[in-house]
C-alpha positions as CSV (number, residue, x, y, z in Angstrom):
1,X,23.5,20.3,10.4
2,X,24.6,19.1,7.0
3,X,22.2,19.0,4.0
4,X,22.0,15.1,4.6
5,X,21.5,15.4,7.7
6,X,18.5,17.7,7.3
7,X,17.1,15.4,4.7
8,X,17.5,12.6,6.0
9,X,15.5,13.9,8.9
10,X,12.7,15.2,6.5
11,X,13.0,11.6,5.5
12,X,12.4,10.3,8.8
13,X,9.8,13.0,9.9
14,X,7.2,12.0,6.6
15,X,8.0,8.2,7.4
16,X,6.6,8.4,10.5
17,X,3.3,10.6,9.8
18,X,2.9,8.3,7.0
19,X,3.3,5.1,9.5
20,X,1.0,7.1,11.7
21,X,-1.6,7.1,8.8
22,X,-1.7,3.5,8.3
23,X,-1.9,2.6,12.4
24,X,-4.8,4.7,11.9
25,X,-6.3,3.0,9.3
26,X,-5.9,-0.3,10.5
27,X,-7.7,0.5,13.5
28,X,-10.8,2.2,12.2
29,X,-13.4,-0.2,11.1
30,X,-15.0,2.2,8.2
31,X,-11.9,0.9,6.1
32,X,-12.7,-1.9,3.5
33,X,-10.6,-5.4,6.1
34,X,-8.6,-5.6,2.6
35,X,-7.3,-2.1,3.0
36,X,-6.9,-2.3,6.9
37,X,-5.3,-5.6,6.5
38,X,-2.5,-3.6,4.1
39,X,-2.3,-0.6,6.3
40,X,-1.2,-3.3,9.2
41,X,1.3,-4.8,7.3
42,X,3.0,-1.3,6.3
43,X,3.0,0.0,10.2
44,X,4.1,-3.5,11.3
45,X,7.0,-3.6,9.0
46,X,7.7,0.5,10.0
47,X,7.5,-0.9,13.5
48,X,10.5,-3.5,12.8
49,X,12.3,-1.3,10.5
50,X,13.9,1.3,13.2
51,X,12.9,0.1,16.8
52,X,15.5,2.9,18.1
53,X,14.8,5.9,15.6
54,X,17.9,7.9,14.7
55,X,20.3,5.1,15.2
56,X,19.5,3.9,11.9
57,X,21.7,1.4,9.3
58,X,22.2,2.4,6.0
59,X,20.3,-1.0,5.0
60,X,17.8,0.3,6.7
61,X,17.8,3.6,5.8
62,X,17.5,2.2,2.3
63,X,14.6,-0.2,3.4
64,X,12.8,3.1,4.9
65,X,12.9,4.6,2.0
66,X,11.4,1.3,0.2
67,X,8.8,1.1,2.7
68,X,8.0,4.9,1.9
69,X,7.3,4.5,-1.4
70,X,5.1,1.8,-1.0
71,X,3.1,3.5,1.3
72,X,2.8,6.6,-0.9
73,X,1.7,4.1,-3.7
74,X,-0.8,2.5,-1.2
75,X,-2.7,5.8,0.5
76,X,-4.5,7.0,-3.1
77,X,-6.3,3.9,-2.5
78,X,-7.5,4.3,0.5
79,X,-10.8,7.2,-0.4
80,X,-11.9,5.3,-3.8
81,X,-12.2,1.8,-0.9
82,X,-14.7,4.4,0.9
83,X,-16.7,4.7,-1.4
């Protein structure tokens, strides 16, 4: 395995986690509906992003990537909304 290879499947590894995060959020009611409502939209847009994981595009390789920073942006969010 190539050094892109192995990164790109770090890549796709903390994409999904962090997907898994926000289906989790979305669904649990303790979550502020404003914050749920964004969770949603970032595992609805993972969800339509790579439908057959691994077979990816580079367009969306490079939208994964988007989509991974704005979830990263998004979680720190998340705790202070608990409060």
């Amino acid at each position: 395995m190539t050094s892109m290879e192995s990164k790109d499947e770090v890549f796709v590894m903390v994409l999904v986690d962090l997907a898994g995060i926000c289906k989790k959020l979305a669904d649990n009611s303790a979550v502020p509906d404003a914050l749920r409502a964004r969770a949603r939209q970032f595992a609805q847009e993972f969800d339509t992003l790579l439908p057959d994981p691994g077979k990816g595009t580079p367009a969306q390789h490079a939208q994964g990537e988007e989509l991974l920073c704005k979830i990263t942006r998004f979680l720190p969010n998340v705790l202070p909304g608990l409060e």
